[in-house]
MARFI-250622 format. One record per atom (N, C-alpha, C, CB): residue number from 0; x, y, z. Coordinates in Angstrom, 1 decimal. Glycine has a CB too. Layout:
<nodes>
+-----+--------+--------+--------+
:   k :     c1 :     c2 :     c3 :
+-----+--------+--------+--------+
: NUM :      X :      Y :      Z :
...
+-----+--------+--------+--------+
</nodes>
This chain:
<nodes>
+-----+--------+--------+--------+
:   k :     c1 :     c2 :     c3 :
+-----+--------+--------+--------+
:   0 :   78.7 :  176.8 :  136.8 :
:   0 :   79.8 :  177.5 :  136.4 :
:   0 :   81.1 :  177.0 :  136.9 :
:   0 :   79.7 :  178.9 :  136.8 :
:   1 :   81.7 :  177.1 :  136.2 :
:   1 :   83.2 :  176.7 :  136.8 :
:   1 :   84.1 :  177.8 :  137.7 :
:   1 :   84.1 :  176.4 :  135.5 :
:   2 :   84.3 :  177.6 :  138.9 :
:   2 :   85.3 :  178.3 :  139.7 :
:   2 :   86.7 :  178.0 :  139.9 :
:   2 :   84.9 :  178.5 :  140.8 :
:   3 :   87.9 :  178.9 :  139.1 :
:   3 :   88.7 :  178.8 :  139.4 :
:   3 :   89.4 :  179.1 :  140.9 :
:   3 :   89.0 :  179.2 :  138.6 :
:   4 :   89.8 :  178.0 :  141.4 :
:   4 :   90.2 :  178.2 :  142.8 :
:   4 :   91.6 :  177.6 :  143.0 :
:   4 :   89.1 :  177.5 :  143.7 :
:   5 :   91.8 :  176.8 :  143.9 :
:   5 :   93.2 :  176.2 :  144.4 :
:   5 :   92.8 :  174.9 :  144.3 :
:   5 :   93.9 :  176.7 :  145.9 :
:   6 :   92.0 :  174.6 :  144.1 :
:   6 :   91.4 :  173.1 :  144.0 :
:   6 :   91.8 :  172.6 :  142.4 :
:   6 :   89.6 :  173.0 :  144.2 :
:   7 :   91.5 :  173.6 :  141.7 :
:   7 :   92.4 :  173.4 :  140.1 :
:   7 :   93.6 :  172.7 :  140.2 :
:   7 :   92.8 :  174.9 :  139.4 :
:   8 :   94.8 :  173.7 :  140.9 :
:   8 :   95.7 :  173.4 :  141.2 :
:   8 :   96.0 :  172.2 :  141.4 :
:   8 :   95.9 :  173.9 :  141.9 :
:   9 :   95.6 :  171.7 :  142.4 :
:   9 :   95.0 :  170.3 :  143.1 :
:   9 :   94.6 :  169.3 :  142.1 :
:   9 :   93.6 :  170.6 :  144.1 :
:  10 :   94.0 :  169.5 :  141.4 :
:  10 :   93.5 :  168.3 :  140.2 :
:  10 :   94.6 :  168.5 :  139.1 :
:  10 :   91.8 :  168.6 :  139.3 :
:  11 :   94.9 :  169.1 :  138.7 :
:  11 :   96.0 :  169.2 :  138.1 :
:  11 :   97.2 :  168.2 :  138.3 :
:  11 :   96.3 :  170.4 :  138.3 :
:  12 :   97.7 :  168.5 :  139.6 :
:  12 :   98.9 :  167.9 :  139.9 :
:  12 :   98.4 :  166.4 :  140.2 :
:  12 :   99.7 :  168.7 :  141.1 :
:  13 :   97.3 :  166.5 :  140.7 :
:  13 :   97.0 :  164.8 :  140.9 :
:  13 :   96.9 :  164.2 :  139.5 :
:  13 :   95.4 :  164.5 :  141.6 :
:  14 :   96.4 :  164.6 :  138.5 :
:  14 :   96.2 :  164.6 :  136.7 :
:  14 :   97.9 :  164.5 :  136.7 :
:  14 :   95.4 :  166.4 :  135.8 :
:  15 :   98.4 :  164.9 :  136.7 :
:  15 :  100.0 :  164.5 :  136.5 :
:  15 :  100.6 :  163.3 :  137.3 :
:  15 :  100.9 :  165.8 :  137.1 :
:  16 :  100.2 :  163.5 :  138.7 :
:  16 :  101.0 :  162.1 :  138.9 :
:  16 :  100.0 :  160.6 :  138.9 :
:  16 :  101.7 :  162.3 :  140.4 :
:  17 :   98.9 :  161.5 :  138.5 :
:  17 :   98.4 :  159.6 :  137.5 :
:  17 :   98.9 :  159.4 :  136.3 :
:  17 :   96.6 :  159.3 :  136.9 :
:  18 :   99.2 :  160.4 :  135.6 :
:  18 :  100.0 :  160.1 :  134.1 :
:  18 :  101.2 :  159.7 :  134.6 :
:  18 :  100.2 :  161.4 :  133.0 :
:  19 :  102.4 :  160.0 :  135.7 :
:  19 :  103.0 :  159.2 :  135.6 :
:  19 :  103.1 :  158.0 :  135.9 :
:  19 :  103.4 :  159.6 :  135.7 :
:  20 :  102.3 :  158.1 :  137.2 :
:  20 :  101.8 :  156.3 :  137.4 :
:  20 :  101.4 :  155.5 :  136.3 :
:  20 :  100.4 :  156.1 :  138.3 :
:  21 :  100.5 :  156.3 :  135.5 :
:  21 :  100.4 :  155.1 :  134.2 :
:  21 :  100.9 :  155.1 :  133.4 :
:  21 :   99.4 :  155.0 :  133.5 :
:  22 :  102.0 :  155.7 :  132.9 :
:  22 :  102.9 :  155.6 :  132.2 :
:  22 :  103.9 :  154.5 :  132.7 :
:  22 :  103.5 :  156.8 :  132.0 :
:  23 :  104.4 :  154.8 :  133.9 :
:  23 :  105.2 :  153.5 :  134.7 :
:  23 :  104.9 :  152.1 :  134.7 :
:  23 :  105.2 :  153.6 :  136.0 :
:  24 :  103.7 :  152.5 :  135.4 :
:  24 :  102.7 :  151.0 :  135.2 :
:  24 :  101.8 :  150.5 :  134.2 :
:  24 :  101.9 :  150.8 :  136.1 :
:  25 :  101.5 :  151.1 :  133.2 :
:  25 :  100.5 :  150.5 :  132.0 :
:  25 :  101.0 :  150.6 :  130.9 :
:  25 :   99.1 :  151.1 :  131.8 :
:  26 :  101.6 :  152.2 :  130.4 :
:  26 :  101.5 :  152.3 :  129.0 :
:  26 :  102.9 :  151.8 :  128.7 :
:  26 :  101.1 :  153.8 :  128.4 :
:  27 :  104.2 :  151.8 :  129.4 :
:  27 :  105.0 :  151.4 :  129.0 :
:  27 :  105.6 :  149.9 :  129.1 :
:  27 :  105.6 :  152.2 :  129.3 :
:  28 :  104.5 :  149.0 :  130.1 :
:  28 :  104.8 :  147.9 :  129.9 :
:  28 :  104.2 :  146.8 :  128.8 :
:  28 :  104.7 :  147.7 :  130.8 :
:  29 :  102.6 :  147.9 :  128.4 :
:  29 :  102.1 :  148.0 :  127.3 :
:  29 :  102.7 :  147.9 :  126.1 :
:  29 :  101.7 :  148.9 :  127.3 :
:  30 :  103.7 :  149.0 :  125.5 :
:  30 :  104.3 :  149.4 :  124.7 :
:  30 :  105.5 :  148.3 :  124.9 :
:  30 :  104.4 :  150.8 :  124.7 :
:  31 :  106.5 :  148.0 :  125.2 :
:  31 :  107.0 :  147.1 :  125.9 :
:  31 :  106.4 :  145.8 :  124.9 :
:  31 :  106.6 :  147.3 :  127.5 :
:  32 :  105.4 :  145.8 :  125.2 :
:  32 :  104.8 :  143.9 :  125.4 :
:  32 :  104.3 :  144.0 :  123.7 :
:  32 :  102.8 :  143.6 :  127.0 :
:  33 :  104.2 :  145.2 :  123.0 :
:  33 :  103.5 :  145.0 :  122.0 :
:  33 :  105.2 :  145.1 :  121.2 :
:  33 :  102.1 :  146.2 :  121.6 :
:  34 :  105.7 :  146.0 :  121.6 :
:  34 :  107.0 :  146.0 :  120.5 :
:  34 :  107.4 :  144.0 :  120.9 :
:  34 :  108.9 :  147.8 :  121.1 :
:  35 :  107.6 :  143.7 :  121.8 :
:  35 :  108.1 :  142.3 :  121.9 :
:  35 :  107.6 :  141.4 :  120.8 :
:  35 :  107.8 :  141.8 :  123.2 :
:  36 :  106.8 :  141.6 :  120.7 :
:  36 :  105.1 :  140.8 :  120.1 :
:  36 :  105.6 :  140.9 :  118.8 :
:  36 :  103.1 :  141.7 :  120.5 :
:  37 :  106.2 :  142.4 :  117.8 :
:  37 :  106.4 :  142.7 :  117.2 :
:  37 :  107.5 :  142.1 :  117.1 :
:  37 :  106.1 :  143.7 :  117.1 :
:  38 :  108.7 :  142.3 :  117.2 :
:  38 :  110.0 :  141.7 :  117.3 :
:  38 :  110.0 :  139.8 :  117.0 :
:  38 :  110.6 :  142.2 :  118.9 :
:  39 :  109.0 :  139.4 :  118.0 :
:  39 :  109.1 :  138.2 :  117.5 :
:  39 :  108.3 :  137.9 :  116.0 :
:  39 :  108.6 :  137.3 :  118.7 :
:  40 :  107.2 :  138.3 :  115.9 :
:  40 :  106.8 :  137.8 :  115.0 :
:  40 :  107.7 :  138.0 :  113.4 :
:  40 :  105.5 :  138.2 :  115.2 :
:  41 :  108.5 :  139.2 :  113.5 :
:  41 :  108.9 :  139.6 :  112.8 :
:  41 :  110.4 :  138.7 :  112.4 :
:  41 :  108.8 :  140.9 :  113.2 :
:  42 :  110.5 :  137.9 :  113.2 :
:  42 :  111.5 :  136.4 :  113.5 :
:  42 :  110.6 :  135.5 :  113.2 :
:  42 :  112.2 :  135.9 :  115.1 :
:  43 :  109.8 :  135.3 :  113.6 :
:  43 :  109.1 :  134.3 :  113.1 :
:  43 :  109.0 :  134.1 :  111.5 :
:  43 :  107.7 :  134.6 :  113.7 :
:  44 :  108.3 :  135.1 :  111.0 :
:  44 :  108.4 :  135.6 :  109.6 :
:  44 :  109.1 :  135.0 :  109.2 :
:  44 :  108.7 :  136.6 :  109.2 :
:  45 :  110.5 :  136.1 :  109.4 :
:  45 :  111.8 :  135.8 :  108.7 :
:  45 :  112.1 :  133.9 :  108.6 :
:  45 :  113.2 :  136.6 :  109.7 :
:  46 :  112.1 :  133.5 :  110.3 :
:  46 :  112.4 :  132.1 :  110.2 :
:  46 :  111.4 :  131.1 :  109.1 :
:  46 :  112.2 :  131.6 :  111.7 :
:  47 :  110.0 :  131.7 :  108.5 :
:  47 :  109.1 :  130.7 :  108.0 :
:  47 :  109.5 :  130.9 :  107.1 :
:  47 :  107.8 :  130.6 :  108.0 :
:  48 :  110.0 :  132.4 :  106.3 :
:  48 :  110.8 :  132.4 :  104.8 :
:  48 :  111.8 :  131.6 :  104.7 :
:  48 :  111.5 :  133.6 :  104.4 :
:  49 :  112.5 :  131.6 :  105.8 :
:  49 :  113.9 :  130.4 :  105.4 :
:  49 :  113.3 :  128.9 :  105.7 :
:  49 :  115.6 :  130.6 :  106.8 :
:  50 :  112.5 :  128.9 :  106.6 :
:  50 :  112.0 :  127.3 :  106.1 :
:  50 :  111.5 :  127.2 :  104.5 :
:  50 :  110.5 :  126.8 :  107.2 :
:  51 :  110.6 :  127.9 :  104.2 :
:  51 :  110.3 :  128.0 :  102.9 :
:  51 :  110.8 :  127.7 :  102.0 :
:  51 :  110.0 :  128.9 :  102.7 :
:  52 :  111.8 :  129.1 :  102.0 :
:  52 :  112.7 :  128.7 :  100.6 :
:  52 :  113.5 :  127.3 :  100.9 :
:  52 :  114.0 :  130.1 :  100.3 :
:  53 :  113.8 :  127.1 :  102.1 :
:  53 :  114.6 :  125.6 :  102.4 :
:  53 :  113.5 :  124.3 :  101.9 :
:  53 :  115.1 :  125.5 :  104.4 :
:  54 :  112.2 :  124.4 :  102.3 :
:  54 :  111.5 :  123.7 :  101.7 :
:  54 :  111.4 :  123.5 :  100.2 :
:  54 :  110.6 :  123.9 :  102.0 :
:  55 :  111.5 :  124.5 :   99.6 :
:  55 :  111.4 :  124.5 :   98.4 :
:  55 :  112.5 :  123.9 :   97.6 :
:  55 :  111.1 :  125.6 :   98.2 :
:  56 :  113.7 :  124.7 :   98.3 :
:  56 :  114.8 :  123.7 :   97.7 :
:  56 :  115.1 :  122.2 :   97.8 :
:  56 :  115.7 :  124.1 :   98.1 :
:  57 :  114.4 :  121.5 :   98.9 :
:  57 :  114.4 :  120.2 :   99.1 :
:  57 :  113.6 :  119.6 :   98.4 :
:  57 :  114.1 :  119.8 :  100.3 :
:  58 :  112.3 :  120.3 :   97.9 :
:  58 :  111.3 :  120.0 :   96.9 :
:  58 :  112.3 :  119.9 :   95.5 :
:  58 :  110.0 :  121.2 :   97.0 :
:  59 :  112.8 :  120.7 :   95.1 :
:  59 :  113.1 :  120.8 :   93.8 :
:  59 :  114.3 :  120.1 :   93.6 :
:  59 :  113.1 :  122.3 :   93.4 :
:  60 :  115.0 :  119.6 :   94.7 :
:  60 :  116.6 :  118.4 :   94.7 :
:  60 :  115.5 :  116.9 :   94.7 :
:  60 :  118.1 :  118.6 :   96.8 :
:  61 :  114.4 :  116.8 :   95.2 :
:  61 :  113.7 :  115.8 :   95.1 :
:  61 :  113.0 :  115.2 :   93.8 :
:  61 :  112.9 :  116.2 :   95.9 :
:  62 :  112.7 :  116.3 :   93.3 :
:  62 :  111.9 :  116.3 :   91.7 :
:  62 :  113.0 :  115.7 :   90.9 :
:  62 :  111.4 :  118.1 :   91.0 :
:  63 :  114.5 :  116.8 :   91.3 :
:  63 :  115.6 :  116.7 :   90.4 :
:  63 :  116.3 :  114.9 :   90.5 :
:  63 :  116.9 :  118.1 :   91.0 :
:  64 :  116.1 :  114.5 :   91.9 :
:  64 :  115.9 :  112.7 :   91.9 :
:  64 :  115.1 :  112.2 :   91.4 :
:  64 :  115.6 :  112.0 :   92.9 :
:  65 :  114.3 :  112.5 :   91.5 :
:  65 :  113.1 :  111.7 :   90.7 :
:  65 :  113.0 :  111.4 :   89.5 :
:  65 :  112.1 :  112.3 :   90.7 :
:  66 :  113.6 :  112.5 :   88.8 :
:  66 :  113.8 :  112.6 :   86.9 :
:  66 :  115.1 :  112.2 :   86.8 :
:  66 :  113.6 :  114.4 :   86.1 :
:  67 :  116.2 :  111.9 :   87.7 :
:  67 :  117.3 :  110.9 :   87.6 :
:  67 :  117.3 :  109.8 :   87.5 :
:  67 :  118.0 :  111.0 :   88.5 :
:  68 :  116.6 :  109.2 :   88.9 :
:  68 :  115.9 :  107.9 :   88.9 :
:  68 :  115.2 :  107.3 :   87.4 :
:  68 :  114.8 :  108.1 :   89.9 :
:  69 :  114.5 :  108.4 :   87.0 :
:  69 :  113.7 :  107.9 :   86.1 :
:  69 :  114.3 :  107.1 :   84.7 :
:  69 :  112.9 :  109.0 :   85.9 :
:  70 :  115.4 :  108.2 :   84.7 :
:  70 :  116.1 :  108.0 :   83.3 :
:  70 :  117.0 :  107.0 :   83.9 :
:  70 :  116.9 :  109.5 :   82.6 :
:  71 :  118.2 :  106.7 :   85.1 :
:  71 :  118.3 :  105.4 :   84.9 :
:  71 :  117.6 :  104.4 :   85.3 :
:  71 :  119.2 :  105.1 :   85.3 :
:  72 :  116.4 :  104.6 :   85.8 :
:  72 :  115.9 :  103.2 :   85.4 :
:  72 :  115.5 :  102.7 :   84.2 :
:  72 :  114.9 :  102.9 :   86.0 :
:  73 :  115.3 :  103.7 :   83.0 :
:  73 :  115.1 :  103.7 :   81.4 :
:  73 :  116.2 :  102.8 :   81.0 :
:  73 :  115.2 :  105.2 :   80.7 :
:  74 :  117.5 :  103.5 :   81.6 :
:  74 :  118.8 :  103.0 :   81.0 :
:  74 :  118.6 :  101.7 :   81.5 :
:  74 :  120.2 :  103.7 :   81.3 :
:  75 :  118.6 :  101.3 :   82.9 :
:  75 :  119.1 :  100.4 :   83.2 :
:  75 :  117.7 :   98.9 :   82.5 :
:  75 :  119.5 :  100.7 :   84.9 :
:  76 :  116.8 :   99.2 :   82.4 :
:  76 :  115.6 :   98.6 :   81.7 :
:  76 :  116.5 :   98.4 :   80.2 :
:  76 :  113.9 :   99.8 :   81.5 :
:  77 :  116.6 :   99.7 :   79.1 :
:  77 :  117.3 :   99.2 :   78.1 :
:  77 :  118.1 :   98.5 :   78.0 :
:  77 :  117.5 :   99.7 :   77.5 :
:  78 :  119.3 :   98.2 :   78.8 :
:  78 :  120.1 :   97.5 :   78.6 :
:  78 :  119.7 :   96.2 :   79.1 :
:  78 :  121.0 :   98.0 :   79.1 :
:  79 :  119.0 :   96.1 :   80.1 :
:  79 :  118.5 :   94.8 :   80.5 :
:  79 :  117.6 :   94.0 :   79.3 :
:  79 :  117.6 :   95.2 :   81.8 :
:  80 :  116.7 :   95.1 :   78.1 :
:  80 :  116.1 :   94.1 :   77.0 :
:  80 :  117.3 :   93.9 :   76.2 :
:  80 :  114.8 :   94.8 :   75.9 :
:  81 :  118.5 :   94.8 :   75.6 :
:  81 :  119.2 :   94.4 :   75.2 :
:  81 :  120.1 :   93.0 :   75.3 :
:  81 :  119.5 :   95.2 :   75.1 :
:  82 :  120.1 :   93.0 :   76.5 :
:  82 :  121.1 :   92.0 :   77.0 :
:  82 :  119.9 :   90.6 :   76.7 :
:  82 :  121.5 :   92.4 :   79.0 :
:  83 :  119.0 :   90.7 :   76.8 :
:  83 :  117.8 :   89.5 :   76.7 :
:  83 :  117.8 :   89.1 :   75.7 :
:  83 :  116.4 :   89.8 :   77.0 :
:  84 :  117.8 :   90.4 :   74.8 :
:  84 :  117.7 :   89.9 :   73.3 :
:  84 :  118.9 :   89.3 :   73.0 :
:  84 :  117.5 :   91.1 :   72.4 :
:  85 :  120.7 :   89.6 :   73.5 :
:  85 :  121.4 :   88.9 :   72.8 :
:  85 :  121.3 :   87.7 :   73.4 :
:  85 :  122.5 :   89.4 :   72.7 :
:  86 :  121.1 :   87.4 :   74.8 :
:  86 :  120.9 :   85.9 :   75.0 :
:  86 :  119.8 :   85.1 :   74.6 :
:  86 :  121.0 :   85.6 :   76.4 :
:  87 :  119.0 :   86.0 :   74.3 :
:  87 :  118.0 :   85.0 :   73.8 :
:  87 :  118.5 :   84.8 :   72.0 :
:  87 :  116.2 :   85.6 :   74.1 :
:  88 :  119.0 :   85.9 :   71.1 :
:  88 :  120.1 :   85.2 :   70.2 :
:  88 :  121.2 :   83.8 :   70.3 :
:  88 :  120.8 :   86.3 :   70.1 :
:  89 :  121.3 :   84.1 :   71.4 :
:  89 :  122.7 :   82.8 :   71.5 :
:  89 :  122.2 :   81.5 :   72.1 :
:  89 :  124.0 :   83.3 :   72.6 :
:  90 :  121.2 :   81.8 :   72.8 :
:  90 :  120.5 :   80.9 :   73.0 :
:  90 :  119.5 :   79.9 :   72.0 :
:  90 :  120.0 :   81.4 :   73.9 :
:  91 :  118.9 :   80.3 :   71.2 :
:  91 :  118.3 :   80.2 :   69.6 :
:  91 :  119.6 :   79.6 :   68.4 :
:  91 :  117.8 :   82.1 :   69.0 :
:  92 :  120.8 :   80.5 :   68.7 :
:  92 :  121.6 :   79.6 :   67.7 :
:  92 :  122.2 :   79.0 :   68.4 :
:  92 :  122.4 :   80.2 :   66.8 :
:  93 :  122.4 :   78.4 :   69.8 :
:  93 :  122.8 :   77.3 :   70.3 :
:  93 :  122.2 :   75.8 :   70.2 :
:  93 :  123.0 :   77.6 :   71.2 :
:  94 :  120.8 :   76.9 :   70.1 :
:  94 :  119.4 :   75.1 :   69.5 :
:  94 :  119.2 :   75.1 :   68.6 :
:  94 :  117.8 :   74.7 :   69.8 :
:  95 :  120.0 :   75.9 :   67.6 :
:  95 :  120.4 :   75.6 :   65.9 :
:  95 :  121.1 :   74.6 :   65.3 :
:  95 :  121.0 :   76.5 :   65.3 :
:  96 :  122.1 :   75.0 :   66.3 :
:  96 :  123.1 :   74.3 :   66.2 :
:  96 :  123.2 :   73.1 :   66.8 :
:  96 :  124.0 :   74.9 :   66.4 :
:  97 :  122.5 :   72.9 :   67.8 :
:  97 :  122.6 :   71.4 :   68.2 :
:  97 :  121.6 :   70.5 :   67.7 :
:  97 :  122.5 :   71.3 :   69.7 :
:  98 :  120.2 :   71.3 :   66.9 :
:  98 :  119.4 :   71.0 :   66.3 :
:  98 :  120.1 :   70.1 :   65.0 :
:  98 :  118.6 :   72.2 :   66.2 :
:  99 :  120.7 :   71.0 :   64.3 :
:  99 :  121.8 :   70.6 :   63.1 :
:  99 :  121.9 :   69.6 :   62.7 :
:  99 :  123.0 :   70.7 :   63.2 :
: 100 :  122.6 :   69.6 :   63.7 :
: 100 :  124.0 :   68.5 :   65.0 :
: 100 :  123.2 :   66.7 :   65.2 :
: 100 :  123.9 :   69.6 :   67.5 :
: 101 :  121.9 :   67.0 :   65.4 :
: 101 :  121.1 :   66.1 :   65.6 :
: 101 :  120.4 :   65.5 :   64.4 :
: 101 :  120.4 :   66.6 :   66.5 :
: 102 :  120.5 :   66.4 :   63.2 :
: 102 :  119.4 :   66.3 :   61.8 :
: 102 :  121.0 :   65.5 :   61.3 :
: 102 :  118.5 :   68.3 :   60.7 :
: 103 :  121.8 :   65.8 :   61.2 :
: 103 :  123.2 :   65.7 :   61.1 :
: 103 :  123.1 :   63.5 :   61.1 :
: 103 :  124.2 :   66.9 :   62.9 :
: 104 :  123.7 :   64.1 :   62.4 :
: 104 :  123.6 :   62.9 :   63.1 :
: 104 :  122.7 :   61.6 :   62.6 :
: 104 :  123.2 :   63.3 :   64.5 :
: 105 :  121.1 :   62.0 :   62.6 :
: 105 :  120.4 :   60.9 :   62.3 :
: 105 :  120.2 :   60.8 :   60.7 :
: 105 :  119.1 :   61.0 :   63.0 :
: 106 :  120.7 :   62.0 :   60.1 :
: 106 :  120.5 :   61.4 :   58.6 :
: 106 :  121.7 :   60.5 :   58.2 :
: 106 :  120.3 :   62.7 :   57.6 :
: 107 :  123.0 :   60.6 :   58.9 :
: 107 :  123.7 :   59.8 :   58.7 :
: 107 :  123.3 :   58.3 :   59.3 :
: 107 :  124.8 :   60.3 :   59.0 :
: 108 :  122.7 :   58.7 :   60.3 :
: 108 :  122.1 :   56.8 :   60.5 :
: 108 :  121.0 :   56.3 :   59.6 :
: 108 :  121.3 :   56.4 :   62.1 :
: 109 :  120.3 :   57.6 :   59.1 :
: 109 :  119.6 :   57.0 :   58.0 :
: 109 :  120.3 :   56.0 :   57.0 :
: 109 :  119.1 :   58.0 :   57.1 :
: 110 :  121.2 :   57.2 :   56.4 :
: 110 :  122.0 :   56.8 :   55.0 :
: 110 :  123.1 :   55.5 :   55.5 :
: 110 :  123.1 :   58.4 :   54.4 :
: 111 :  123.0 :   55.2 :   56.5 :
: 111 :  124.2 :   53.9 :   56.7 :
: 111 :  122.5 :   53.0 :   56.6 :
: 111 :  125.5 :   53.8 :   58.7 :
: 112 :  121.7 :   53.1 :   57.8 :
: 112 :  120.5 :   52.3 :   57.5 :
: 112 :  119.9 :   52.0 :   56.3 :
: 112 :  119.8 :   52.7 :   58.1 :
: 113 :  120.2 :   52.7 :   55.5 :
: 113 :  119.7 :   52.6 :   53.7 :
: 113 :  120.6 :   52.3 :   53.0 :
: 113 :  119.3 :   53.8 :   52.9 :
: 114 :  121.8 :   51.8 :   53.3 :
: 114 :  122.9 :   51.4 :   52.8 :
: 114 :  122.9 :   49.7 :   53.1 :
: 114 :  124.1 :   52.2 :   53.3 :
: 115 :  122.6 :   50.0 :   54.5 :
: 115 :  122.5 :   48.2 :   54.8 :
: 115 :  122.1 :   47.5 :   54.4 :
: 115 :  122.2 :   47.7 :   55.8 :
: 116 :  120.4 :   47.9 :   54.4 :
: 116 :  119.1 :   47.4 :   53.7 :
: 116 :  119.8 :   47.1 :   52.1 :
: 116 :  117.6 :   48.7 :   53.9 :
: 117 :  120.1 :   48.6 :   51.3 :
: 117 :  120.4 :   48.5 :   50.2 :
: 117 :  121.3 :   46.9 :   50.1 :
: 117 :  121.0 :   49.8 :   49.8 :
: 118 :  122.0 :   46.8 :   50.8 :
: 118 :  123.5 :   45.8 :   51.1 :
: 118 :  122.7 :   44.4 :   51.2 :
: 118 :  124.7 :   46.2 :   52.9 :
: 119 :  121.7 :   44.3 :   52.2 :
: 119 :  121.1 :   43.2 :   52.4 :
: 119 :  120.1 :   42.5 :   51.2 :
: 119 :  120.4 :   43.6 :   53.5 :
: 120 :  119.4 :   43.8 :   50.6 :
: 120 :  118.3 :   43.5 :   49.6 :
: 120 :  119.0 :   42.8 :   48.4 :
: 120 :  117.4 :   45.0 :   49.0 :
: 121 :  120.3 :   43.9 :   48.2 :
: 121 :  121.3 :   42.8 :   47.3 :
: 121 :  121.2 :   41.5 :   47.2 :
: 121 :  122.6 :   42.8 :   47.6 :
: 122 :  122.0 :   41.1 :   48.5 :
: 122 :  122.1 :   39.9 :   49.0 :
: 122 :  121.1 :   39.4 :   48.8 :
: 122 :  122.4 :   39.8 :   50.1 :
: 123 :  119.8 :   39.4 :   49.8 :
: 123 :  118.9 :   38.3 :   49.2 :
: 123 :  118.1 :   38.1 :   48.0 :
: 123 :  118.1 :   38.2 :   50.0 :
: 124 :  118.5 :   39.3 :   47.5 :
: 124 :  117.7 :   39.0 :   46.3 :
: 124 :  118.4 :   38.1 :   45.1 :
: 124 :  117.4 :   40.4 :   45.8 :
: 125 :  119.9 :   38.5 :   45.2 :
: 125 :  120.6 :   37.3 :   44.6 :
: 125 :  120.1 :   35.9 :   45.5 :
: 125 :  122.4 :   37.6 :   44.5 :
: 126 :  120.0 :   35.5 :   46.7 :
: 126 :  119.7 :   33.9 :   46.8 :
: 126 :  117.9 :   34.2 :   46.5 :
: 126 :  120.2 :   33.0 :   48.8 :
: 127 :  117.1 :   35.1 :   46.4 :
: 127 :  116.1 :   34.8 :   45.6 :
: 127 :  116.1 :   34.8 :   44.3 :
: 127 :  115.2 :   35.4 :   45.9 :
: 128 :  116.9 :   35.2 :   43.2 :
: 128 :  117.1 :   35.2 :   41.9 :
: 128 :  117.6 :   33.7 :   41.7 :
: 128 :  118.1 :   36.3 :   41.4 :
: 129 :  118.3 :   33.1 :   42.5 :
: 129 :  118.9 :   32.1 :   42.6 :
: 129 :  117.9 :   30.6 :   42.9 :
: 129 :  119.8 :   32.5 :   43.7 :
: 130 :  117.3 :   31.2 :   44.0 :
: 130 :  116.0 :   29.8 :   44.2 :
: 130 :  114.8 :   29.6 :   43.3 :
: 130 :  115.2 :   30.1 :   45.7 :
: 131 :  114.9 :   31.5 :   42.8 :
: 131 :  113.7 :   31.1 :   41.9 :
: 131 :  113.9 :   30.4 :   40.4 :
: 131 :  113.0 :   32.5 :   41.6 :
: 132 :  115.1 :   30.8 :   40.0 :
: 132 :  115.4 :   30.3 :   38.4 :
: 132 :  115.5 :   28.9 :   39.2 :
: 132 :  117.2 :   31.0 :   37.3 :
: 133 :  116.1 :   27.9 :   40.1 :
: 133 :  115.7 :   26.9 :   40.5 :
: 133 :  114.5 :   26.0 :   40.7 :
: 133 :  116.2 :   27.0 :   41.1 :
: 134 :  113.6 :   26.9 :   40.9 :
: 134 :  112.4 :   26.7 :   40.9 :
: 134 :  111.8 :   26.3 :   39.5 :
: 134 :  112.0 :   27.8 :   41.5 :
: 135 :  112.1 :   27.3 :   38.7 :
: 135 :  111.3 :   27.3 :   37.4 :
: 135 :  112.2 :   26.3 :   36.6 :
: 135 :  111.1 :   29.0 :   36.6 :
: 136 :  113.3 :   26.3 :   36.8 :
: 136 :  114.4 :   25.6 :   35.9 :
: 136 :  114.3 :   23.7 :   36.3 :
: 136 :  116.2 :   26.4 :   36.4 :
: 137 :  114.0 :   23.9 :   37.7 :
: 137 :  113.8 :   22.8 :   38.2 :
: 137 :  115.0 :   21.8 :   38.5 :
: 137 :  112.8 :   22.3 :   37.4 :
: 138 :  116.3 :   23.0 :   38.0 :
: 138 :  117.3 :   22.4 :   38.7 :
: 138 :  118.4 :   23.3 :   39.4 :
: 138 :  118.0 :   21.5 :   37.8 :
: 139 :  119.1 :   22.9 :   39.3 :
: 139 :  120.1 :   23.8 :   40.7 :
: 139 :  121.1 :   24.8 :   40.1 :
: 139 :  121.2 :   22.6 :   41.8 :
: 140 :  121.1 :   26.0 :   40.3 :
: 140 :  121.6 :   26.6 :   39.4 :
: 140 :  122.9 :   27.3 :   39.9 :
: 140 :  120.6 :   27.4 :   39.0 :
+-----+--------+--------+--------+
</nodes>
């Protein structure tokens, strides 16, 4: 059975000043240590969203180089075939033209060389028209 006495009393107040001992010393450095715990992580957070979204924006200025790059190197490629193509135009009609230049050139040394011959065959063919009617005529003609 339980007897109410002065000893109640007694546990009581000792029951009190352990609650405030542990309030002093446990629960509020407790509470304390967890709100801290709370507080940072709750920075933490925040700080990994702003890395985040900052990542992301470095990601997407990256992409946005990438598809810059891409297109002038397109450009700078097209202009580079174009440019090839016109020198390799000018280059083609420069060995046209010196080609010409050269068909030019030697058909006129033909046509003088076939003029000479022509000039020469003349010639000897009159002192062979000449030696031969001598020949057959049997005198000097």
């Amino acid at each position: 059975m339980i007897n109410i006495d002065g000893t109640i009393v007694m546990q009581m107040v000792n029951f009190l000043v352990l609650l405030a001992l542990m309030n002093v010393l446990l629960f509020k450095p407790t509470l304390a240590a967890f709100e801290e715990r709370q507080r940072r992580l709750a920075e933490l957070e925040r700080g990994g969203k702003g890395a985040a979204d900052e990542g992301d924006t470095l990601a997407a200025r990256y992409e946005q180089a990438l598809v810059d790059i891409r297109h002038e190197s397109a450009e700078i490629i097209a202009q580079a075939r174009v440019g090839a193509a016109q020198e390799t135009a000018a280059l083609m009609a420069a060995a046209r033209e010196e080609f010409n230049g050269k068909v030019a050139v030697a058909r006129a040394a033909i046509a003088d060389d076939v003029n000479n011959a022509s000039a020469q065959l003349t010639r000897d063919s009159e002192g062979f028209a000449a030696t031969l009617a001598a020949k057959l005529l049997g005198r000097k003609v």
